[in-house]
MDTraj code that builds the backbone (N, CA, C; nanometers):
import mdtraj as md
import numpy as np

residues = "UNK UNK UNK UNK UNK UNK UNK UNK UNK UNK UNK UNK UNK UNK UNK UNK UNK UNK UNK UNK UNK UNK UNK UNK UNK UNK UNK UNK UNK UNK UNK UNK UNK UNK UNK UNK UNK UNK UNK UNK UNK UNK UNK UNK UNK UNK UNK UNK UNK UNK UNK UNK UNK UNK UNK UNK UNK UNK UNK UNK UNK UNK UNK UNK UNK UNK UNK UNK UNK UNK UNK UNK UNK UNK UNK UNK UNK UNK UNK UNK UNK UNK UNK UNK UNK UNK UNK UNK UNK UNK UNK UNK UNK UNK UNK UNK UNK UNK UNK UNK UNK UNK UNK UNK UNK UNK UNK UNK UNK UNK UNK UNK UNK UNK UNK UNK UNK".split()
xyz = np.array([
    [3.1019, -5.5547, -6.0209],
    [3.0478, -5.6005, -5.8930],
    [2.8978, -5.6265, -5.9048],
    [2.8571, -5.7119, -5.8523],
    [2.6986, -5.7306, -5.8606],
    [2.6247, -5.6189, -5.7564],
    [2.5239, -5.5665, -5.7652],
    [2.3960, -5.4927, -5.7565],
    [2.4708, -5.4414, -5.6137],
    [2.4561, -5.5654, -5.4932],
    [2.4249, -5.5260, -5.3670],
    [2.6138, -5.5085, -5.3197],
    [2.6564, -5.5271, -5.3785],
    [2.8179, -5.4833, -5.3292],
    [2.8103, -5.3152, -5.4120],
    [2.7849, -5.3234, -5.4971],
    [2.7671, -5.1911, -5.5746],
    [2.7126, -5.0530, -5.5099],
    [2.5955, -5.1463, -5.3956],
    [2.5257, -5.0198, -5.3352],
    [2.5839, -5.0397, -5.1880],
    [2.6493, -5.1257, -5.1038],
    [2.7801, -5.1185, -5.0450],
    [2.8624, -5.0275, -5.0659],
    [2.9593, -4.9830, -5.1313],
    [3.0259, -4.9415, -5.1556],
    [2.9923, -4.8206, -5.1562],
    [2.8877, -4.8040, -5.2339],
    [2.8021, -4.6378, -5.2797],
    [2.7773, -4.6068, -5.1128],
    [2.7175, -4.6565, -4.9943],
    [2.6534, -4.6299, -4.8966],
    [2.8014, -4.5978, -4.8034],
    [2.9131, -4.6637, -4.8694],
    [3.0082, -4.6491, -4.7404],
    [3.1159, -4.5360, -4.7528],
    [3.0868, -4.4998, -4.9060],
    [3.1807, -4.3510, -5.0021],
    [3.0777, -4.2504, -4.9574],
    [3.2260, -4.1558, -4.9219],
    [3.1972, -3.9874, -4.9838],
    [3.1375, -3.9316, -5.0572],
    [3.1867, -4.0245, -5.1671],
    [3.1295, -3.9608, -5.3099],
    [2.9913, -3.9431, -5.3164],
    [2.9253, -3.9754, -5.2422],
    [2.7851, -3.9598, -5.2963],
    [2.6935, -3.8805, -5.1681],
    [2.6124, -3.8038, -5.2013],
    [2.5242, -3.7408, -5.0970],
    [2.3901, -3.7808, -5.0886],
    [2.3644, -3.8635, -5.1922],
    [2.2087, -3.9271, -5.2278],
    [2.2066, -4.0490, -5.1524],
    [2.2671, -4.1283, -5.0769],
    [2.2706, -4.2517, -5.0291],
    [2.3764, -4.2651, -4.9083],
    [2.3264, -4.3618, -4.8253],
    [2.4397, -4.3410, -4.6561],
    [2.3307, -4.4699, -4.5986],
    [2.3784, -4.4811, -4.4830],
    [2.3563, -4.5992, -4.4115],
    [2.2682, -4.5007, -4.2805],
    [2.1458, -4.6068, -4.2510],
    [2.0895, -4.4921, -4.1159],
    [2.1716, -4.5071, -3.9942],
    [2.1061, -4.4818, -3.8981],
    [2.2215, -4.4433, -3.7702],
    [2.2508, -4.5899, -3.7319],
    [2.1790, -4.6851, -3.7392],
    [2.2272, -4.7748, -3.6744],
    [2.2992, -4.8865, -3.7446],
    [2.3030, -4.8234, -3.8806],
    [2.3457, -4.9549, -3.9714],
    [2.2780, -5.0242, -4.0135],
    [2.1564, -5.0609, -4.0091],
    [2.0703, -5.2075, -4.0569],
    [2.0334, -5.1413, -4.1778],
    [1.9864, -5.0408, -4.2603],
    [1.9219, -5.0279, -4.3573],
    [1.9941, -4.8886, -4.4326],
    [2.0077, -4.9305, -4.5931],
    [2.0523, -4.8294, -4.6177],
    [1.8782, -4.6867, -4.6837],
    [1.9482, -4.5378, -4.6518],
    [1.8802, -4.4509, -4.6927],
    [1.9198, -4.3785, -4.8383],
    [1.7955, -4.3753, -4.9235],
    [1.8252, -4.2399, -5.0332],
    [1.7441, -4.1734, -5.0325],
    [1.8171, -4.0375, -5.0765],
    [1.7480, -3.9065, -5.1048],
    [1.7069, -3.9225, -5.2637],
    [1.5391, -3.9380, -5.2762],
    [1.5001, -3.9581, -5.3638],
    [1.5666, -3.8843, -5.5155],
    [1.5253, -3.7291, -5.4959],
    [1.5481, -3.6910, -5.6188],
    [1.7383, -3.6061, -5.6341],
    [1.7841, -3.6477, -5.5142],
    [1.9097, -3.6231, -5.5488],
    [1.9934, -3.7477, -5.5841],
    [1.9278, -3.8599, -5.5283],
    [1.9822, -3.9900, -5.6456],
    [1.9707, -4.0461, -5.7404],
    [1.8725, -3.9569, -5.8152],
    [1.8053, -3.9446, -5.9461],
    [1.8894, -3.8714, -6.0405],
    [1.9362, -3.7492, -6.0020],
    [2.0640, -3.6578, -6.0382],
    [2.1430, -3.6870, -6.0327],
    [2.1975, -3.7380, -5.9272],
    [2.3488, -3.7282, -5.9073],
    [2.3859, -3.9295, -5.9496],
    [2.3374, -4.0071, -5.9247],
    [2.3809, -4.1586, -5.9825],
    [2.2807, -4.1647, -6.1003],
    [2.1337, -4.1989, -6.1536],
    [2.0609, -4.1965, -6.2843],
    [2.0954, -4.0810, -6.3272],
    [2.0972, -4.0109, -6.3562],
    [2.0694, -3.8732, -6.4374],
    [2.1511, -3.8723, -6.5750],
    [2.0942, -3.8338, -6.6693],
    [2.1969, -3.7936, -6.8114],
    [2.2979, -3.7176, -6.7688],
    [2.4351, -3.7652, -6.7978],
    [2.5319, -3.6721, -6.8356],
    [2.6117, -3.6989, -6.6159],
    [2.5977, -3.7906, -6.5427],
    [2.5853, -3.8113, -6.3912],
    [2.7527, -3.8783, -6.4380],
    [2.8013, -3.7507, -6.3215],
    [2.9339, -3.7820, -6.3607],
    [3.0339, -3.9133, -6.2954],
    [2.8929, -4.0169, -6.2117],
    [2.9832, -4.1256, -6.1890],
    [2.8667, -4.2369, -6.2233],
    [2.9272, -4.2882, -6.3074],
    [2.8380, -4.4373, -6.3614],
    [2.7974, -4.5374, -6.2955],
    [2.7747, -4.5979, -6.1856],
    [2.7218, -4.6893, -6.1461],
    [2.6565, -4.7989, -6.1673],
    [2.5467, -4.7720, -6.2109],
    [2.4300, -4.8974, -6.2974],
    [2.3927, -4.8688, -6.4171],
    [2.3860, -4.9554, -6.4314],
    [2.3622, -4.9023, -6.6561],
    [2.2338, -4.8728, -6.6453],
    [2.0935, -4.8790, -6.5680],
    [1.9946, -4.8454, -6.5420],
    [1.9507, -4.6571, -6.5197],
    [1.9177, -4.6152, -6.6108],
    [1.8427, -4.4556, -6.6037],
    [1.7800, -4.4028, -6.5148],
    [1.6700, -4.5007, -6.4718],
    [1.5444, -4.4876, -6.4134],
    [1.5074, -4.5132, -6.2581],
    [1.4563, -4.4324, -6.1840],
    [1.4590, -4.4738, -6.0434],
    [1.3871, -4.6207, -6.0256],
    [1.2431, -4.6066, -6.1326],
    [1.1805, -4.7739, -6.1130],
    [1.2470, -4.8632, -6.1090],
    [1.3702, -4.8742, -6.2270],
    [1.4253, -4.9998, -6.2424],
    [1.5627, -5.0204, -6.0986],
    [1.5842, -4.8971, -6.0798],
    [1.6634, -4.9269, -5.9564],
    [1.5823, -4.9965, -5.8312],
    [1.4773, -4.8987, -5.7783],
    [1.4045, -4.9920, -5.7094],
    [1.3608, -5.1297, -5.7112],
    [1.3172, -5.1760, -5.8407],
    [1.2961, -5.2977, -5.8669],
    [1.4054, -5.3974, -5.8393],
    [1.5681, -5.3693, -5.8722],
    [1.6635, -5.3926, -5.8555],
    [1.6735, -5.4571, -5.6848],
    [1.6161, -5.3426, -5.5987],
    [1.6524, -5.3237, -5.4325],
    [1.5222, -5.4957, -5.4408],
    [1.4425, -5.4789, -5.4481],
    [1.3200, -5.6020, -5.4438],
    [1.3792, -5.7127, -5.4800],
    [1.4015, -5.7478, -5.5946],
    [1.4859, -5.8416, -5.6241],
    [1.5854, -5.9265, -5.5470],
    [1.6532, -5.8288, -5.4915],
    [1.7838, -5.8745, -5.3900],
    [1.7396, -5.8789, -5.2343],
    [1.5483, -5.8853, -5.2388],
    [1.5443, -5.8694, -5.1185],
    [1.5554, -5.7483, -5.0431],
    [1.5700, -5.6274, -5.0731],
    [1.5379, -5.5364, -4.9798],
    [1.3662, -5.4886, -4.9607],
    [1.3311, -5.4545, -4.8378],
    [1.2126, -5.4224, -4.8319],
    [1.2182, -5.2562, -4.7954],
    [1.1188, -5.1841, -4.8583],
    [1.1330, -5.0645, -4.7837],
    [1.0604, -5.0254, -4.6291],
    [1.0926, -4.9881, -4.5838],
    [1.0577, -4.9566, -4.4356],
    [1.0121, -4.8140, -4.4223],
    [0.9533, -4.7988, -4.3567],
    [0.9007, -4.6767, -4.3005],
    [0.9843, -4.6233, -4.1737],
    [0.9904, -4.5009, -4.1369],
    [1.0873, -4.4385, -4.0271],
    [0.9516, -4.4039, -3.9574],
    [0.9034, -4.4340, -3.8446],
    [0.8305, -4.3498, -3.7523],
    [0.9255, -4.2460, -3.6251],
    [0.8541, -4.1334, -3.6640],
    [0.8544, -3.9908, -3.6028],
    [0.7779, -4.0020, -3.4415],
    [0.8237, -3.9803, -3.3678],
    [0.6808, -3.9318, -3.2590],
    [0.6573, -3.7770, -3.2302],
    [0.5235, -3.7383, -3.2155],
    [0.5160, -3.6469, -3.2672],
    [0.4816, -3.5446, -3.0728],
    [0.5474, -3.3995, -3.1019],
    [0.5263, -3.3427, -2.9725],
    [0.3283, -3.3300, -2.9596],
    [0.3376, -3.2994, -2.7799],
    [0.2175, -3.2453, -2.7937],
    [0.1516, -3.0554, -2.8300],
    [0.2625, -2.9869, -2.7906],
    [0.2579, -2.8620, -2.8110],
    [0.1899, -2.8697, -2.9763],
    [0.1457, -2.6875, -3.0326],
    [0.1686, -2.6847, -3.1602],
    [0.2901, -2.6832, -3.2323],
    [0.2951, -2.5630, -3.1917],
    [0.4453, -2.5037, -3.2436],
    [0.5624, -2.6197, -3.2617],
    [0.5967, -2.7123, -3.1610],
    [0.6505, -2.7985, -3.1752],
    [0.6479, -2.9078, -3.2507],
    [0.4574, -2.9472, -3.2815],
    [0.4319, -3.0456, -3.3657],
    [0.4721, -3.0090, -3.5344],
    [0.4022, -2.8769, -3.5277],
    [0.4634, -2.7364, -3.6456],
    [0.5959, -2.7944, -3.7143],
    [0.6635, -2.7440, -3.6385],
    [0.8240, -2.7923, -3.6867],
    [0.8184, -2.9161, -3.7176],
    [0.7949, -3.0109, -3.6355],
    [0.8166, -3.1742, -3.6683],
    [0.7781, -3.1913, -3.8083],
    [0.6427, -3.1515, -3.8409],
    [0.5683, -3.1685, -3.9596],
    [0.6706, -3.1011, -4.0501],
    [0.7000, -3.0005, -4.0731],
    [0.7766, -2.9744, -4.1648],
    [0.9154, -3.0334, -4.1493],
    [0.9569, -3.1143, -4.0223],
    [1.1121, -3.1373, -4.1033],
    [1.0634, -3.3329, -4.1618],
    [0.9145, -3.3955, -4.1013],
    [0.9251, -3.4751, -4.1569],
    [0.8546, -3.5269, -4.3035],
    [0.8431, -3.4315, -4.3504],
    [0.7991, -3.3539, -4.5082],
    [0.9535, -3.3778, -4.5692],
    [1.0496, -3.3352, -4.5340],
    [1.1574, -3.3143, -4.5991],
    [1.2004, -3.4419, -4.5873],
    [1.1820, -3.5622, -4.4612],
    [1.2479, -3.6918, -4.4611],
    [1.1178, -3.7674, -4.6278],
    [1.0473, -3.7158, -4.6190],
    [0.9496, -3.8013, -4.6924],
    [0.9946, -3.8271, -4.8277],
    [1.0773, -3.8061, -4.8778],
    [1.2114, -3.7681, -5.0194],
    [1.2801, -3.8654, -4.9908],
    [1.2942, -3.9396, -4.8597],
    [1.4248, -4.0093, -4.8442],
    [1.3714, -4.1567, -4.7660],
    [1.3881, -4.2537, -4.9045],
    [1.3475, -4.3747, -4.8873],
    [1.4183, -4.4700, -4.7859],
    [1.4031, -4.5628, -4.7464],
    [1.4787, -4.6554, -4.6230],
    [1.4712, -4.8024, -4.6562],
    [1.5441, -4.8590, -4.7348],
    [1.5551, -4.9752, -4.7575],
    [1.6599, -5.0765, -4.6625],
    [1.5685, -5.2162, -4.6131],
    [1.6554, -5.3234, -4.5404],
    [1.6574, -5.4271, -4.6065],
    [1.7544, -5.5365, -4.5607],
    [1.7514, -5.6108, -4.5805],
    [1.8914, -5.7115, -4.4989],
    [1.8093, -5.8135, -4.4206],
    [1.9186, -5.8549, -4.3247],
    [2.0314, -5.9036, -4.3710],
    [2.0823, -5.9050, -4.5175],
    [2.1700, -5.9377, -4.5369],
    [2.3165, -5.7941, -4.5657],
    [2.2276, -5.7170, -4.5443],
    [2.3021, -5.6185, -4.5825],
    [2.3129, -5.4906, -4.4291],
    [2.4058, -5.5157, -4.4041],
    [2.4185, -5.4507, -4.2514],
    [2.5721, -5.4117, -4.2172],
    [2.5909, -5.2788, -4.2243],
    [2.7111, -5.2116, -4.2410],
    [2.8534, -5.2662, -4.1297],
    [2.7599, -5.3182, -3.9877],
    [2.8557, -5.3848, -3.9280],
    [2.9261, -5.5555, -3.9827],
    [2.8363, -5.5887, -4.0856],
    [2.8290, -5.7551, -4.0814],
    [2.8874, -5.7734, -4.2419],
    [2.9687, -5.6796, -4.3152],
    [3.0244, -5.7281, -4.4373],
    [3.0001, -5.8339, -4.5004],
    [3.0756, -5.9491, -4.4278],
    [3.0449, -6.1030, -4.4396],
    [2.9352, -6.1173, -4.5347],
    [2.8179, -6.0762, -4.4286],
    [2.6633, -6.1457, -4.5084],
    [2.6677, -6.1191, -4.6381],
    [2.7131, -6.0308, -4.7039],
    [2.6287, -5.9444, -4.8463],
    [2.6299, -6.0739, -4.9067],
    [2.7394, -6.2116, -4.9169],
    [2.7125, -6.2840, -5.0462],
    [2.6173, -6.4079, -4.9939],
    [2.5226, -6.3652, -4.8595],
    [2.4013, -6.3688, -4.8591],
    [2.2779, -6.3380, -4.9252],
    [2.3303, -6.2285, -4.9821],
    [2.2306, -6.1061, -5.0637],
    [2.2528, -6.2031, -5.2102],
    [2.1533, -6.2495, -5.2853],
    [2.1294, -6.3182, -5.3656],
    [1.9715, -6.2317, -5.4364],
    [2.0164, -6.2633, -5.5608],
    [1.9178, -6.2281, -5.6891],
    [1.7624, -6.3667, -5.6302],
    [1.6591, -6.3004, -5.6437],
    [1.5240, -6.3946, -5.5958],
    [1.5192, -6.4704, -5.7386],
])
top = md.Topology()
chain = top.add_chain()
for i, resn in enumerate(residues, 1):
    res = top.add_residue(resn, chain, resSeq=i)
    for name in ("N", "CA", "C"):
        top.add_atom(name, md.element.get_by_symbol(name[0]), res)
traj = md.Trajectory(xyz[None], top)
């Protein structure tokens, strides 16, 4: 399968905990260093891309047109409340957000939109 059906598939399986679709569908999310382990990693007990390296995967997402996006947080006014926020959005900061309008969990169709630049 080429690249962007590949990460289709990966975003719409079980199998994987490093990668999923965000809430609304338009962009898929990974957990940086658990998709480093669990799809790149030596010895990663499901093969995917012949690629090792997170760079060359990313480079991969560019290529086909994905851009990464940023998630904005709004933040409380209390401390304590801002407190927490800060630390749970420390833990989102691991977990990248890539779009690209051709790739949208409701709209199948498009992907052979999704073309190599």
């Amino acid at each position: 399968l080429p690249f962007p059906q590949k990460l289709w598939v990966m975003a719409e399986s079980n199998q994987f905990q490093s990668i999923w679709w965000s809430e609304d569908g338009k962009c898929v999310a990974i957990a940086e260093e658990l998709f480093k382990a669990e799809v790149l990693g030596k010895g990663r007990p499901l093969q995917v891309f012949a690629m090792q390296n997170i760079k060359s995967f990313l480079r991969q997402l560019n290529r086909y047109g994905f851009n990464k996006i940023q998630r904005d947080f709004q933040r409380s006014a209390s401390l304590p409340e801002f407190l927490a926020e800060e630390a749970a959005v420390s833990a989102h900061s691991q977990i990248l957000y890539y779009y690209n309008p051709s790739f949208n969990r409701e709209h199948p169709n498009l992907l052979e939109k999704c073309k190599r630049r």
